[in-house]
N, C-alpha and C positions, 0 to 999 in steps of 0.2 A: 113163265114161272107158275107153278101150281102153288097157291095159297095157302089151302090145308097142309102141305106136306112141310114148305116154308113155315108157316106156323109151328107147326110140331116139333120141328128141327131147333130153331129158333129155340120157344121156350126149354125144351128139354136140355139143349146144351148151355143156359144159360144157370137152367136148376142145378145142373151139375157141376157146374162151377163155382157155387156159392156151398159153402161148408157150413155146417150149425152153428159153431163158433162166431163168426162171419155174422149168421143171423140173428144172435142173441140166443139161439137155442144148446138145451144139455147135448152133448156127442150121441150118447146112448151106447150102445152095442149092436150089434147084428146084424152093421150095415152091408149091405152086398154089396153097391156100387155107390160110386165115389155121389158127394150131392146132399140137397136136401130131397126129401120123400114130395109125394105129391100131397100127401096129409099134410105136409108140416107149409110148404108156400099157398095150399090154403088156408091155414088157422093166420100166417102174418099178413095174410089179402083182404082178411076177414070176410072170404065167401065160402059157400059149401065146399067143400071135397067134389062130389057131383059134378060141379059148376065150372068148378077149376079143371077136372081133368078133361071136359066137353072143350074149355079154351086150349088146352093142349093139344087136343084130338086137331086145331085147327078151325074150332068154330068161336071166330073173334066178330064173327057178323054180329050186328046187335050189342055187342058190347057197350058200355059206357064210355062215356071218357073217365067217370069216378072209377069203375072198376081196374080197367085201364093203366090210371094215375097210381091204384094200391098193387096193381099187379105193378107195375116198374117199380116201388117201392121195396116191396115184399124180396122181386128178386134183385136188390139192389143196381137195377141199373143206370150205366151214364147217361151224358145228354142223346150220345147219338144212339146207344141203344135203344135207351126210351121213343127217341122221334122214330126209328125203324119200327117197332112194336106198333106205333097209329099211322104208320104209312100200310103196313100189313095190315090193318084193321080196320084201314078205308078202303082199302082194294079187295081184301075179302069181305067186305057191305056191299058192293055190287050185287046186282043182281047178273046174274050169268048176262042175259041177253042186252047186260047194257053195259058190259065192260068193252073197251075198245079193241078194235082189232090191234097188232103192234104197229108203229106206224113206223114208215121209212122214212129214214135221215134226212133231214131236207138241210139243202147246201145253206152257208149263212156268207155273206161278204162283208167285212169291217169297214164299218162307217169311217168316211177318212179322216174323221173329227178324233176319230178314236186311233186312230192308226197316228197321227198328229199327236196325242195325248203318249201314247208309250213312246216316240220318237224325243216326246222333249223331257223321259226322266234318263237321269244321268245312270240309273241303275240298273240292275237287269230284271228286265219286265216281261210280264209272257201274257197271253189269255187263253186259257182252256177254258173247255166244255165238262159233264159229268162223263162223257166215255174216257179222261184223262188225255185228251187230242191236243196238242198244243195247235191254235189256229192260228193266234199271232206273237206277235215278238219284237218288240227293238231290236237294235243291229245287238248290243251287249248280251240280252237275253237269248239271242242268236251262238251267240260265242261262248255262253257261260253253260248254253245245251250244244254245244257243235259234238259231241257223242251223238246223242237223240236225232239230232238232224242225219246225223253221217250211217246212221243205221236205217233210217225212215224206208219202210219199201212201202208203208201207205202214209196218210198225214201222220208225222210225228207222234207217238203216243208213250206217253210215262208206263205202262203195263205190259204195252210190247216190247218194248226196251228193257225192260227189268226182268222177261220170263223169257226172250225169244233171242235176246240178244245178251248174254251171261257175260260173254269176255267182256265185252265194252261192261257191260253193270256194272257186274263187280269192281272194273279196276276203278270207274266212277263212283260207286258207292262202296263209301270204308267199313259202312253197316251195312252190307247188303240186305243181311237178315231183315231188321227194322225197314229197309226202303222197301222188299219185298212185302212182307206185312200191312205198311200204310196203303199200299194199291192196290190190293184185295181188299182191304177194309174200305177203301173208298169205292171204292168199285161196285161190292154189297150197297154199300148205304144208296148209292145211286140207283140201284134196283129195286130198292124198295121206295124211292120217294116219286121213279118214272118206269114202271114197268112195262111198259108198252113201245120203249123206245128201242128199235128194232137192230140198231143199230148198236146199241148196247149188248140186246140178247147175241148179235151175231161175232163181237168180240169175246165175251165172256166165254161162247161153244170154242174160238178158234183156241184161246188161250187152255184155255180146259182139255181140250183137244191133244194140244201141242209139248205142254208143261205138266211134269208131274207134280213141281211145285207148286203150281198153283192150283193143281187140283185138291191138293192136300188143304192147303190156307183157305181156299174157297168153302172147302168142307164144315172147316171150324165157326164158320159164319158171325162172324168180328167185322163190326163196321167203325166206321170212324168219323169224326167231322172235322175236316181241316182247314183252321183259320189262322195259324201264326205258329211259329216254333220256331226251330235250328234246322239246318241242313248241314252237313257236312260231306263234300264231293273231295274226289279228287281230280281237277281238269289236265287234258292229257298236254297244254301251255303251261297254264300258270301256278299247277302245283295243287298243293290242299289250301282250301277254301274253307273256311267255317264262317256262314251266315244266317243273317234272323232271316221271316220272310215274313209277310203279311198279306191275306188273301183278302180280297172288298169283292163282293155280289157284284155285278154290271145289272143295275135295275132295270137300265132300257132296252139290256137284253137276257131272257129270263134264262139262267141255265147257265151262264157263263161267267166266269172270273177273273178279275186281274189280280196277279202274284205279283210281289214287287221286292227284289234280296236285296239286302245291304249287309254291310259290313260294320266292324266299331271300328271308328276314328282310329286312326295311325296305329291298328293291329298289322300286325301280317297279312291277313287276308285282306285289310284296306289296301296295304303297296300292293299284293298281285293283283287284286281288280282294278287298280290303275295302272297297273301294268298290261294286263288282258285291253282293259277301255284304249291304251296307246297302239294296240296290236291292231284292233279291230277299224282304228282311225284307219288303219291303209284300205282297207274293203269297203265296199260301195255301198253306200248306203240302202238299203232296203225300198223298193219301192212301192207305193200302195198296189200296183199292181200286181207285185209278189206277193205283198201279204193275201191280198184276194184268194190268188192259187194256192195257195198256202192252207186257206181256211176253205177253198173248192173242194179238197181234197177230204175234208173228212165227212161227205157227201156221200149215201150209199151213189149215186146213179155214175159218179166218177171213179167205183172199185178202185181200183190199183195203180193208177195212175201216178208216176212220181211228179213231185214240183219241182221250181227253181233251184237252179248249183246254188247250193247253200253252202257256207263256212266249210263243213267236214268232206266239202268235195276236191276236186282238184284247186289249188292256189290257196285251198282254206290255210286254218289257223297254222294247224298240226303243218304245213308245208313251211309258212312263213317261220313259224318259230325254228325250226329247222336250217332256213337260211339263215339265222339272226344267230345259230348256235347256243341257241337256249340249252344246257344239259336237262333238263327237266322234259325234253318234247320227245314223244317216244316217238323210234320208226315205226 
């Protein structure tokens, strides 16, 4: 990632997005492009003009955190905006010969204490990384991504699945647009808080590469922080899904998350998740040593490597419901 150009990007399409009105300021006239002026997000920063367009220019070295705090202010940004703005402006404080080289993926294996922990919630559980890599799972949270799984040609990933794999997305996401959008937005935000994780730069080039959608969303440089909301899927079992979800930090391992979906008590989507939970009873339960390969897999030194028959493969869901005559299970 080059910093200066990052920077510039950054604030300029953030200026442009905030309208005078928006700022407390008069419209005026004669504006050529959509935004506030660089005059006018210095006079609400209360620094020079000068000062201001040097921070544009990309030179957030040296910055304050006061400054900083008034520049997030000025251009009214949210939380994760703001955190991305001081992840940019610690990494452009480096000095050139002490920023790190990028570093290569290093394999992680789930502690069995942990793999024990997702096995004993009754709900659907997963733990990603910031590349959006699903590395483990309960058997449910297995079943509730068996699309993710059943498309996986490397470790399972939310951002591959949503730009590389369209049919399956889309029919699983009823929003596609919004699920699109949240994993470019996360995706940025993880660039700016680890940029040297190699493993990221070389998903971001493949997607970019591959998708023009995502080159477009990438472009707009919108990040996000995601800690709890709604999801709404449609699973190719048990039908549409509408649940809450709640993300917690894994402290003793830095970088990774448990998600955890529920449903509301005797909705609709309660009966289909206990219906999916009675489906997924007939398959075998996960073993710590799947989960392992599972999370080997989002390893650079393991490339392309596929893991364990998981749910979307042969005998999965999509077969049994099929035997079971579910009309809900597509061919």
């Amino acid at each position: 990632m080059d910093y200066r150009d990052e920077v510039r990007e950054f604030l300029t399409s953030r200026r442009a997005k905030l309208t005078p009105e928006q700022a407390g300021l008069p419209a005026g006239s004669n504006r050529r492009v959509p935004g506030l002026r660089r005059a006018e997000v210095a006079v609400l920063a209360n620094v020079s003009v000068e000062y201001y367009a040097r921070l544009e220019r990309g030179g957030l070295a040296g910055a304050s955190d006061t400054v900083l705090d008034s520049l997030a202010r000025a251009l009214r940004l949210d939380e994760a905006e703001r955190s991305y703005l001081f992840d940019l402006a610690k990494a452009a404080g480096r000095a050139p010969q002490a920023r790190p080289r990028r570093r290569a993926t290093k394999n992680w294996t789930p502690r069995q204490s942990l793999v024990q922990l997702l096995d004993s919630i009754g709900s659907p559980a997963i733990v990603r990384n910031g590349r959006l890599d699903i590395v483990a799972a309960n058997r449910l949270g297995r079943a509730f991504y068996d699309d993710i799984f059943a498309s996986a040609e490397h470790p399972p990933n939310f951002a591959r699945f949503c730009y590389l794999d369209t049919e399956r997305s889309q029919r699983f996401y009823p929003d596609w647009t919004t699920a699109a959008d949240i994993n470019v937005a996360m995706l940025r935000t993880e660039a700016g808080r680890d940029p040297h994780d190699k493993g990221l730069q070389d998903l971001i080039g493949e997607l970019s590469t591959r998708s023009e959608e995502f080159r477009t969303r990438w472009a707009a440089r919108n990040v996000r922080i995601h800690g709890s909301g709604r999801k709404r899927v449609h699973h190719t079992v048990a039908g549409d899904l509408d649940m809450t979800y709640e993300e917690l930090e894994l402290i003793a391992e830095p970088g990774l998350v448990l998600l955890v979906y529920t449903a509301e008590p005797a909705s609709p989507s309660y009966e289909r998740l206990q219906l999916l939970a009675s489906w997924t009873g007939t398959e075998a339960q996960p073993r710590v040593e799947e989960q392992a390969s599972l999370a080997d897999q989002s390893g650079e030194e393991l490339g392309e490597r596929r893991g364990p028959p998981l749910l979307g493969g042969p005998g999965g869901l999509g077969q049994v419901a099929q035997q079971l005559g579910d009309p809900r299970a597509l061919p």
